[in-house]
DRENDO-1510 file (C-alpha; in Angstrom, 1 decimal, always signed):
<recs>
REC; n; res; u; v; w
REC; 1; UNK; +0.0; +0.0; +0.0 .
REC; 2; UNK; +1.3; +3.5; -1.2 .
REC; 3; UNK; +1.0; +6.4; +0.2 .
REC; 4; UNK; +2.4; +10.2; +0.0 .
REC; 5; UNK; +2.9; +11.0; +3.7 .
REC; 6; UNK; +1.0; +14.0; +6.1 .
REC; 7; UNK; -1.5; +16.2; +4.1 .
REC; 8; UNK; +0.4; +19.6; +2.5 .
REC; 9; UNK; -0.8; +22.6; +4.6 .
REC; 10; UNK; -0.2; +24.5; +1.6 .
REC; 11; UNK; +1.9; +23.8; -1.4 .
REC; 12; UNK; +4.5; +26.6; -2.7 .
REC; 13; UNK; +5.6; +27.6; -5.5 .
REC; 14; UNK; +9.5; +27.4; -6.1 .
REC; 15; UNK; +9.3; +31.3; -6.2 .
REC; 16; UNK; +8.3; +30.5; -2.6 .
REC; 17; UNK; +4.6; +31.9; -3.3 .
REC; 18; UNK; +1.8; +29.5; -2.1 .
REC; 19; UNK; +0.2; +27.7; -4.8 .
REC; 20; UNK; -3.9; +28.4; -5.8 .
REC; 21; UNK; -4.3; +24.8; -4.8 .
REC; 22; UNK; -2.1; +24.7; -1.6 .
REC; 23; UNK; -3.8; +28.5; -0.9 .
REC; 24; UNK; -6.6; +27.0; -1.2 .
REC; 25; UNK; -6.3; +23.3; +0.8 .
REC; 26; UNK; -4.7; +25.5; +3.6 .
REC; 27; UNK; -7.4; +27.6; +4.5 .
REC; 28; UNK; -9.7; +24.3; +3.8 .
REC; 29; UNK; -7.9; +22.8; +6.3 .
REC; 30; UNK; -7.0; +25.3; +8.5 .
REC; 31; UNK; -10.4; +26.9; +9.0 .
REC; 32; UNK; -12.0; +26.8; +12.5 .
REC; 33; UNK; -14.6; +24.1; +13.6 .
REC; 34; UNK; -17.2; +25.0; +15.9 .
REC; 35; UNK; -16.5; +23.1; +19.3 .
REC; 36; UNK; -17.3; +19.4; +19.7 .
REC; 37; UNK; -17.5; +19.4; +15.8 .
REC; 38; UNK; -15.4; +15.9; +14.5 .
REC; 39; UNK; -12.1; +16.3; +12.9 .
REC; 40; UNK; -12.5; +17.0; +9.3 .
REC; 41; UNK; -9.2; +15.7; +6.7 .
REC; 42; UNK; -9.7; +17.0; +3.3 .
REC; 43; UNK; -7.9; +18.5; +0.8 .
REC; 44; UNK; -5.8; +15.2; -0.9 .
REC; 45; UNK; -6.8; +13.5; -4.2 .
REC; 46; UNK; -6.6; +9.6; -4.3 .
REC; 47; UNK; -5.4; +8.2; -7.2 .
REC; 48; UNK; -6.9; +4.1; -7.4 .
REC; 49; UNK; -5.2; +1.5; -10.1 .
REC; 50; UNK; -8.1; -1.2; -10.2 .
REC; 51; UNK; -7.6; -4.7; -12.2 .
REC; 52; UNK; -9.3; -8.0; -12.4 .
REC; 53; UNK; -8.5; -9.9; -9.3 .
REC; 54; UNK; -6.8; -13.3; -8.2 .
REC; 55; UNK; -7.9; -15.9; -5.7 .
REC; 56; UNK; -6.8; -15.7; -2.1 .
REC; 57; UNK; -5.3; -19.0; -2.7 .
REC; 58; UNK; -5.1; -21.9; -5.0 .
REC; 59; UNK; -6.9; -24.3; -2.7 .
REC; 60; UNK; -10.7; -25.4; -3.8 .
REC; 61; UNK; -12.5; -22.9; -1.4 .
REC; 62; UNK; -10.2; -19.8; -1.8 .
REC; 63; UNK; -10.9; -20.6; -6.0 .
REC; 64; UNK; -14.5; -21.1; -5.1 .
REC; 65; UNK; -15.2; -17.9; -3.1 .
REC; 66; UNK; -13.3; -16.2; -6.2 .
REC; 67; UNK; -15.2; -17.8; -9.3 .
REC; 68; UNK; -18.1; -17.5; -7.9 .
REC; 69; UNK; -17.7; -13.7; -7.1 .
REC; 70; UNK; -16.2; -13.1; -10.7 .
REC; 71; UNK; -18.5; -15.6; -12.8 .
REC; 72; UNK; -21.9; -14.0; -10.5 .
REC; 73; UNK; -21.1; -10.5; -11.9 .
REC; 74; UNK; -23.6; -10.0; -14.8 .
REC; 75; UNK; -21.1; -7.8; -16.8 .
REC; 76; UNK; -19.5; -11.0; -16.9 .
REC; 77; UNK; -22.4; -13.6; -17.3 .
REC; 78; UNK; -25.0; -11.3; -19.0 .
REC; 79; UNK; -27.8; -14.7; -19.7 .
REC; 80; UNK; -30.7; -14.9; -17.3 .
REC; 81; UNK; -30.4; -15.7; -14.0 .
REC; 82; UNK; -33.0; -18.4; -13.8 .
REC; 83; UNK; -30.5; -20.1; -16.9 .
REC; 84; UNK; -27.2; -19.4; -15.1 .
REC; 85; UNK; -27.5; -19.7; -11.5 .
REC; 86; UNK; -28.2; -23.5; -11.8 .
REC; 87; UNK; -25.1; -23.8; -14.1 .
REC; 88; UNK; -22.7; -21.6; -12.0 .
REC; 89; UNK; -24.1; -23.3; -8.9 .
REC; 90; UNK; -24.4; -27.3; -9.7 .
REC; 91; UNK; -21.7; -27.3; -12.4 .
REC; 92; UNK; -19.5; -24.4; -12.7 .
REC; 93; UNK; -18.2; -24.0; -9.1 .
REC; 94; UNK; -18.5; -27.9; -8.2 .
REC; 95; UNK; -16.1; -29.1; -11.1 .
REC; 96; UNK; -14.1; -25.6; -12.0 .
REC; 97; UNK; -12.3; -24.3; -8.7 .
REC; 98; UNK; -10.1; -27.8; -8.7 .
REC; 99; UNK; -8.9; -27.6; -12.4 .
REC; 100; UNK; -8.4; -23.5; -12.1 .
REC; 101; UNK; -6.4; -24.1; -8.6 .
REC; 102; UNK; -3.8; -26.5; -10.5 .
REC; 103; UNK; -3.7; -24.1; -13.0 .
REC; 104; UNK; -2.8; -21.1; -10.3 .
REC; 105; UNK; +0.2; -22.9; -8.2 .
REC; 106; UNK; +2.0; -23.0; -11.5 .
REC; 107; UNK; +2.2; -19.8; -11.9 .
REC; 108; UNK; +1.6; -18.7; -7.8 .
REC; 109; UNK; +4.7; -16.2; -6.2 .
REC; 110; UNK; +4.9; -18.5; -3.1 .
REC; 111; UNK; +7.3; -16.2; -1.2 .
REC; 112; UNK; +4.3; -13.8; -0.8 .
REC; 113; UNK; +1.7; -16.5; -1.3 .
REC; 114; UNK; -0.3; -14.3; -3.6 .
REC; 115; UNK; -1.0; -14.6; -7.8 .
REC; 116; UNK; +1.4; -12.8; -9.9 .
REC; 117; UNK; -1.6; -10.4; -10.8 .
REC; 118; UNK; -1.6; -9.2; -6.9 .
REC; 119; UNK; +2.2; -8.8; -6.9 .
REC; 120; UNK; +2.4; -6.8; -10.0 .
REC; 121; UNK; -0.5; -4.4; -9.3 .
REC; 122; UNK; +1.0; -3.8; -6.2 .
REC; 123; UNK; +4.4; -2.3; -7.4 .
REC; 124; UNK; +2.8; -0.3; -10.4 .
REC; 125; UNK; +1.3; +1.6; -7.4 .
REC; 126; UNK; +4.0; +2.0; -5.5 .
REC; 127; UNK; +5.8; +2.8; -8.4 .
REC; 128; UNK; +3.3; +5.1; -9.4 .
REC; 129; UNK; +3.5; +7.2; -5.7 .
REC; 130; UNK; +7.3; +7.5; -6.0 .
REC; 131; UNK; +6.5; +8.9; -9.2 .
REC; 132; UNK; +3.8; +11.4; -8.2 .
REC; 133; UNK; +6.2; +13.9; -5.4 .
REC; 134; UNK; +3.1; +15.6; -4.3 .
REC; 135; UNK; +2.3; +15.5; -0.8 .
REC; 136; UNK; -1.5; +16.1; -1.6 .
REC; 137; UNK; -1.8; +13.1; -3.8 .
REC; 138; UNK; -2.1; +9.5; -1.9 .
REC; 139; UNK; -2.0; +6.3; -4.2 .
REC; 140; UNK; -3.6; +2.8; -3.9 .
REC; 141; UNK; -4.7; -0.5; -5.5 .
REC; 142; UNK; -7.3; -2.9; -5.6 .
REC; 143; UNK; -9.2; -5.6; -7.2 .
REC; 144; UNK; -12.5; -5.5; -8.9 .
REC; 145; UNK; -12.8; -9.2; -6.9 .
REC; 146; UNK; -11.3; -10.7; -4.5 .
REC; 147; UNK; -8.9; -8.5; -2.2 .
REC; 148; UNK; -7.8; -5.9; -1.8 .
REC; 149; UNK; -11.7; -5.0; -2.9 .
REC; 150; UNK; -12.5; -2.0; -4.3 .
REC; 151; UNK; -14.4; -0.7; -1.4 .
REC; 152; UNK; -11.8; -1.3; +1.5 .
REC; 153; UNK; -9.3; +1.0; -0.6 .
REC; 154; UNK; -12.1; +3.5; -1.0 .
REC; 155; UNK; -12.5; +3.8; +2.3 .
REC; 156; UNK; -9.1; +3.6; +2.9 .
REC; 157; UNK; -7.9; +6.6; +0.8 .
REC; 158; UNK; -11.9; +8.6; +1.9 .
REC; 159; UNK; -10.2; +8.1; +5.5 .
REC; 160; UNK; -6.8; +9.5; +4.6 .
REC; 161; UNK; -8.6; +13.0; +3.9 .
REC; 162; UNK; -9.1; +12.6; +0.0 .
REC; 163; UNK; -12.5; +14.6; -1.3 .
REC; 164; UNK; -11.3; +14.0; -5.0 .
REC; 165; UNK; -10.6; +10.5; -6.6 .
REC; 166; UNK; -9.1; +9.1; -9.8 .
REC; 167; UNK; -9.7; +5.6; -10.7 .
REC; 168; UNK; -7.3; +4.0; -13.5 .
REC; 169; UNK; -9.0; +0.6; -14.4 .
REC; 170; UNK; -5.8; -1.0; -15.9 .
REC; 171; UNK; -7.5; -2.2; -19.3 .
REC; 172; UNK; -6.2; -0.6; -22.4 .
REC; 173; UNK; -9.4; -1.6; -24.1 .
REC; 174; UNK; -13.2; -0.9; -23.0 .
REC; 175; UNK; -15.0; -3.7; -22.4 .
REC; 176; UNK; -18.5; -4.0; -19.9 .
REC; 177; UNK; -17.1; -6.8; -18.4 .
REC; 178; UNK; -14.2; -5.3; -17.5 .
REC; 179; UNK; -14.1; -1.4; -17.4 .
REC; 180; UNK; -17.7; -1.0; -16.5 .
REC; 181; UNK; -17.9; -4.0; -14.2 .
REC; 182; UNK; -14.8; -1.7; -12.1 .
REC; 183; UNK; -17.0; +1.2; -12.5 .
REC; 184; UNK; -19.6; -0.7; -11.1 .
REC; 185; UNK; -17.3; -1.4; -8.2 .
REC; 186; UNK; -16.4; +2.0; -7.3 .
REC; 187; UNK; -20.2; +3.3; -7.9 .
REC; 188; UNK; -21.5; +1.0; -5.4 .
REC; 189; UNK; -18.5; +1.9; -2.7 .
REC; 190; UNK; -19.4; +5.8; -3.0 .
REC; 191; UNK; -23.0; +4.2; -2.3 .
REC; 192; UNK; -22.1; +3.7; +1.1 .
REC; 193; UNK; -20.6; +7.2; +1.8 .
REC; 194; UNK; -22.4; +10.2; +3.1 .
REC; 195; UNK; -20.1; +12.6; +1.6 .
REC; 196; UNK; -18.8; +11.6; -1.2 .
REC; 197; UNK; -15.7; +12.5; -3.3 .
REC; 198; UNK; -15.5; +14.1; -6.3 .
REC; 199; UNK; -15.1; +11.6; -9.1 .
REC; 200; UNK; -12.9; +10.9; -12.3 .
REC; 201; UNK; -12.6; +7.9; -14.5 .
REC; 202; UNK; -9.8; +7.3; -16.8 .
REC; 203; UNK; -10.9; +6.3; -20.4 .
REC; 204; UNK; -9.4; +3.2; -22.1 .
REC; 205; UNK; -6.0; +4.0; -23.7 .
REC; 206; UNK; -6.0; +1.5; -26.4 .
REC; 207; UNK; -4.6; +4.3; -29.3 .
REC; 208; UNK; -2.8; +6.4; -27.1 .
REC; 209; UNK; +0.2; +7.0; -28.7 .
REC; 210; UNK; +2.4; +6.9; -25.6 .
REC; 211; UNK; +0.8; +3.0; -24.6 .
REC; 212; UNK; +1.2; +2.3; -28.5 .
REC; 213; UNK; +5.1; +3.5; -28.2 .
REC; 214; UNK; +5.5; +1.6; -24.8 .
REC; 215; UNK; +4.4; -2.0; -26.2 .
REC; 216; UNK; +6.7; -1.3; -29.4 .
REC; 217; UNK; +9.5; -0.4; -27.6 .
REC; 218; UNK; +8.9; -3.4; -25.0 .
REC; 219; UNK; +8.4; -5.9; -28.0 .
REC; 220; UNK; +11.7; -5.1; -29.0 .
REC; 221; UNK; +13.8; -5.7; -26.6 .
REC; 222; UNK; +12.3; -8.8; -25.7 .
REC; 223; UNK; +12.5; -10.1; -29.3 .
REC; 224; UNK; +16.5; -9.0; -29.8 .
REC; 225; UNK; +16.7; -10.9; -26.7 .
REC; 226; UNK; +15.5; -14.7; -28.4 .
REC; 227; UNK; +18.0; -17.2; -30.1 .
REC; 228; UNK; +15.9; -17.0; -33.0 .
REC; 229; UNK; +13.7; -14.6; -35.7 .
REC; 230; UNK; +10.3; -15.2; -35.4 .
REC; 231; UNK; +8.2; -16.1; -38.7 .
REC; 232; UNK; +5.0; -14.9; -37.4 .
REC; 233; UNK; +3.6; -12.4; -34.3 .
REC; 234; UNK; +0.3; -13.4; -32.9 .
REC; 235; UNK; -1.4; -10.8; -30.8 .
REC; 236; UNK; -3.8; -12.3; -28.5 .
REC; 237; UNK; -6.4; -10.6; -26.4 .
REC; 238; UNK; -9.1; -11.5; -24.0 .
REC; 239; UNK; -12.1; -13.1; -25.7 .
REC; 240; UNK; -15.9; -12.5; -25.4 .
REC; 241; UNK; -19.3; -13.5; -26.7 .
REC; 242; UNK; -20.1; -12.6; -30.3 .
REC; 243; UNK; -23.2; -11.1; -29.2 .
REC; 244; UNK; -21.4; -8.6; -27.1 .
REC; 245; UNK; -19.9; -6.8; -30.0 .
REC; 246; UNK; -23.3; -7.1; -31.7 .
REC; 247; UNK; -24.8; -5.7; -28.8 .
REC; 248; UNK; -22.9; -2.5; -29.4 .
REC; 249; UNK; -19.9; -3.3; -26.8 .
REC; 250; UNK; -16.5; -1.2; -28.5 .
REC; 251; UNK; -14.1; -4.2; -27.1 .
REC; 252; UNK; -13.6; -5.6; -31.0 .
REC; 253; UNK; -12.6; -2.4; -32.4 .
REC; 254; UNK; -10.5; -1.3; -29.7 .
REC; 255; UNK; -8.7; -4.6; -30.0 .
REC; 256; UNK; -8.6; -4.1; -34.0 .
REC; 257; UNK; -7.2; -0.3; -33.6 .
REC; 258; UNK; -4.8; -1.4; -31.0 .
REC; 259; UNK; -3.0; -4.1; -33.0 .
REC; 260; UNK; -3.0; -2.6; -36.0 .
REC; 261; UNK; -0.9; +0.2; -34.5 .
REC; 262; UNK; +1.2; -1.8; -32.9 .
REC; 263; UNK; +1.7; -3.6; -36.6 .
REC; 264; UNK; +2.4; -0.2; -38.0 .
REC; 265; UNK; +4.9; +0.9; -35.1 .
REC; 266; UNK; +6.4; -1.8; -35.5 .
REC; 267; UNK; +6.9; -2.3; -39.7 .
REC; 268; UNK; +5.8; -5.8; -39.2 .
REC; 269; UNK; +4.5; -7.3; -42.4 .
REC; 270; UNK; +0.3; -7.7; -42.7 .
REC; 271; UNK; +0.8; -11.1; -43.6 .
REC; 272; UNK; +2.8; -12.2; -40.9 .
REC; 273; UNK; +0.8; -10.6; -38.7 .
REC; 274; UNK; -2.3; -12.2; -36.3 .
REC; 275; UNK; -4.5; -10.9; -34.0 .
REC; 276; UNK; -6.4; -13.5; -32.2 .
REC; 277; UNK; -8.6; -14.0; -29.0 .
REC; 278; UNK; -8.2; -16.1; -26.3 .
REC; 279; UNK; -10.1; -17.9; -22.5 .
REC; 280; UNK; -12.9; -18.7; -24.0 .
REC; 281; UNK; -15.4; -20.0; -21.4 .
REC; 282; UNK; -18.8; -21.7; -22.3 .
REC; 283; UNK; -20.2; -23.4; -26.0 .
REC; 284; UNK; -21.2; -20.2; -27.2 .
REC; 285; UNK; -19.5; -18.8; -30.3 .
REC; 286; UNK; -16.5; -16.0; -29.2 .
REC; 287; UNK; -14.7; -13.6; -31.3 .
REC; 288; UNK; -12.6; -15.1; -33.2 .
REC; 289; UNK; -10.1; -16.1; -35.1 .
REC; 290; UNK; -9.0; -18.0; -31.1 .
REC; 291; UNK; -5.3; -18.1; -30.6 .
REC; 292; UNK; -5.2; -22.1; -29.8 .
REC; 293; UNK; -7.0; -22.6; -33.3 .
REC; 294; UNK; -4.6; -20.1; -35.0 .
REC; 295; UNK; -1.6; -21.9; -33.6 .
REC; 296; UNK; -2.5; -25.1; -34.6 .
REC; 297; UNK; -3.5; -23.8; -38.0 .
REC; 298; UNK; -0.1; -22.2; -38.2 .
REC; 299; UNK; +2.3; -24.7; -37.1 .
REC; 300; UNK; +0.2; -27.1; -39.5 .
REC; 301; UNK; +0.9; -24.8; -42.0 .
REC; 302; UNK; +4.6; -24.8; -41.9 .
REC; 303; UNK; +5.1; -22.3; -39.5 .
REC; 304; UNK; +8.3; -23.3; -36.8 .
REC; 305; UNK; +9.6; -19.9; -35.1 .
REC; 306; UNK; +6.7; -18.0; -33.6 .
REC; 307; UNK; +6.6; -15.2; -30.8 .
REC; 308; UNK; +3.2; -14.2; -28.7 .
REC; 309; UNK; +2.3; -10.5; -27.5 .
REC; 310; UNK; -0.8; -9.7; -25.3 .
REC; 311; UNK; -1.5; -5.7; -25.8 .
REC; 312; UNK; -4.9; -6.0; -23.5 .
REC; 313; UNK; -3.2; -7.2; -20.4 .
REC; 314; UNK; -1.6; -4.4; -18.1 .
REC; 315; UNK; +0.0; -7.5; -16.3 .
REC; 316; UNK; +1.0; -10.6; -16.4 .
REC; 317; UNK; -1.7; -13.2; -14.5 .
REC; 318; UNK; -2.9; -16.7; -15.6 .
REC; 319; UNK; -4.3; -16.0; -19.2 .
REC; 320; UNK; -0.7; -15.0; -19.8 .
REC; 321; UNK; +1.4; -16.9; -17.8 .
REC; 322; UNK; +0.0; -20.3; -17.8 .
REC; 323; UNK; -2.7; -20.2; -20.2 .
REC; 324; UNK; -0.4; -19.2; -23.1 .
REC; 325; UNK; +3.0; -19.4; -22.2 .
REC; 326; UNK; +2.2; -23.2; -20.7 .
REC; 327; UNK; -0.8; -24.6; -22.2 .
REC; 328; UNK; -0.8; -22.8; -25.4 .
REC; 329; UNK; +3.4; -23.3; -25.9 .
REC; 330; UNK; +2.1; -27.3; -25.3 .
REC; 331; UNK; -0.3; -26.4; -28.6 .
REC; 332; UNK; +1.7; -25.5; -31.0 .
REC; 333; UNK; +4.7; -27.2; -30.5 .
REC; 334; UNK; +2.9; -30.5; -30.1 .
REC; 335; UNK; +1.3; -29.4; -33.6 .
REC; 336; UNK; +4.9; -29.2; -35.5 .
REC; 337; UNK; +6.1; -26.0; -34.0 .
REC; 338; UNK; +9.2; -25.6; -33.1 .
REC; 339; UNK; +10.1; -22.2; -31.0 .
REC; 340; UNK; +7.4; -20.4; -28.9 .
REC; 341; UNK; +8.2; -16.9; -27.2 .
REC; 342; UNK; +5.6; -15.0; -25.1 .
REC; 343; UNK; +6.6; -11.4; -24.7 .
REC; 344; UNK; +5.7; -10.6; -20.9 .
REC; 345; UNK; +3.2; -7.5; -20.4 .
REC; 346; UNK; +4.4; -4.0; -19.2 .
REC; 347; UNK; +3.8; -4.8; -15.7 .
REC; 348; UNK; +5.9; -2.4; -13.4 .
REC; 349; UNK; +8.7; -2.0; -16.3 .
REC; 350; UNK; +9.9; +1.5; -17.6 .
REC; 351; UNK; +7.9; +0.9; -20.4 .
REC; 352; UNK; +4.5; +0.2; -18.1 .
REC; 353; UNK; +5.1; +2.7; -15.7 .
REC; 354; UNK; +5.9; +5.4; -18.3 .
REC; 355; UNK; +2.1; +4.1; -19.8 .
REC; 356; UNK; +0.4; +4.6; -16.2 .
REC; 357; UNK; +2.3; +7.9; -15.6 .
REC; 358; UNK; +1.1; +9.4; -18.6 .
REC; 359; UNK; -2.6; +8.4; -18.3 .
REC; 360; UNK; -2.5; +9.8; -14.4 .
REC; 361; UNK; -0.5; +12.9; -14.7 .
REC; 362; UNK; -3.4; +13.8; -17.9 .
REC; 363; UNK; -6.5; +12.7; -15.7 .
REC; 364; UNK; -5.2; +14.9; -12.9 .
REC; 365; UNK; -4.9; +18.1; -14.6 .
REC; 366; UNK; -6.8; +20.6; -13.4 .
REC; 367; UNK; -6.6; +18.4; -9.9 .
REC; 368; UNK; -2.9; +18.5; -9.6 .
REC; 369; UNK; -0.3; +20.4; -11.2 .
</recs>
């Protein structure tokens, strides 16, 4: 947890002049209370990096309490109750916590006995607050499920005095079932509060040109760094229902936009070129082309050197680290492949935290200088 020390009584200017902002916190905070009235501490913004979540632990209750939380969401699960509950309840989270536990102790950081998600998130934001030298400014993390939840940290930075409050959902890409399921989140924490902060939510950043620039840059030192050239780049991202997009959700073209940028920054040739989608769940069709299918398809085609990338991932978690870089390595070199690369996310790199800089520092203008 990260934050920026005692609230500024008034921030100067380096010509030694108070600030608007710290003029104006200081006489916020320094004006007089009638007697018996409750401390008041306001005056700070809260800046709040929100992503998925990751189970407690890999065991079958700790993955129980988690899917069930996640797959009960209906951004996630839009069908009707009376069709899913059922499911979720007699199938789902009887057969599902088991196979999903195995796959999280692969990939688990047993010296903090947390997912990789957790561990990552955590040192973006206390990257982030070294970052930020404002004393008014206090910065956190949470999870849209599981913990730390959204709320605690709401209350968390409310309690540390902070009447204005950025949340950065850490998906490049807007999708309900992301974005507006952490939305939701926040929405229902502010609920609970009497007095509530004031309120900003960063946008996606899927064509910003600085996130564009970051996973360019990133791609190519990882790819100078492999004993061999790949023949083709697949970029995989997080896969939905069809009828999402054709229920006007902006996730596909966000997706599209994104790679081809990437494509362009990078001069990579079109026809070497994939963008695919993968963790498909249910027997419903998905977006497609899916990254196992496309793997098989390539390594049946000829294909032997091939390197993976995964733009819509802020960090690395299990769709990356196991799903792809285990399971899906497994694919295509059991289909005639012969080397498999899978570029790691930004994470907390230069490259990441130059991304998550540049998206805060714009939010807060106007905020923060």
């Amino acid at each position: 947890m990260s934050g920026a020390g005692t609230c500024a009584q008034g921030r100067e200017h380096p010509s030694g002049e108070p600030t608007a902002m710290g003029a104006r916190n200081a006489n916020f905070a320094t004006q007089s209370l009638p007697s018996g009235h409750p401390a008041i501490k306001r005056g700070r913004i809260g800046v709040l990096l929100l992503n998925l979540g990751t189970p407690d632990g890999t065991g079958f209750w700790a993955m129980r309490r988690y899917l069930k939380e996640f797959l009960s969401d209906r951004r996630v699960i839009d069908l009707p109750r009376w069709k899913w509950w059922p499911i979720l309840n007699l199938i789902v989270l009887t057969v599902r916590p088991a196979r999903k536990g195995r796959d999280y102790a692969k990939i688990w950081n047993r010296e903090r006995d947390e997912g990789p998600l957790k561990t990552i998130t955590r040192a973006q934001a206390e990257k982030l607050a070294a970052s930020l030298v404002d004393q008014t400014i206090v910065t956190d993390w949470a999870m849209r499920y599981a913990s730390p939840s959204t709320q605690s940290r709401i209350s968390r930075l409310w309690s540390e005095g902070c009447d204005r409050l950025l949340i950065v959902p850490l998906y490049p890409q807007y999708a309900a079932a992301t974005t507006a399921s952490a939305a939701d989140a926040v929405y229902s924490a502010l609920m609970r509060l009497r007095w509530q902060p004031a309120l900003r939510v960063a946008p996606p950043y899927y064509d910003d040109p600085v996130y564009i620039e970051a996973l360019a840059a990133s791609m190519r030192a990882h790819l100078a760094t492999l004993d061999f050239e790949a023949e083709a780049l697949i970029a995989s991202f997080h896969g939905m229902p069809r009828r999402y997009l054709e229920a006007g959700d902006p996730y596909h073209c966000h997706v599209q936009k994104t790679s081809r940028l990437l494509r362009d920054r990078l001069g990579w040739p079109v026809a070497r070129w994939y963008t695919t989608f993968q963790s498909r769940f249910g027997s419903e069709p998905w977006l497609q082309p899916y990254t196992s299918d496309t793997l098989v398809r390539l390594a049946e085609a000829g294909v032997k050197r091939l390197a993976i990338v995964t733009p819509g991932f802020a960090a690395d978690c299990l769709e990356t680290l196991e799903e792809l870089n285990i399971e899906n390595r497994r694919v295509f070199l059991a289909a005639g492949g012969e080397k498999f690369a899978c570029v790691p996310c930004l994470n907390d790199s230069e490259h990441g935290m130059r991304v998550i800089e540049h998206i805060v520092r714009r939010e807060l203008m106007g905020w923060a200088e």
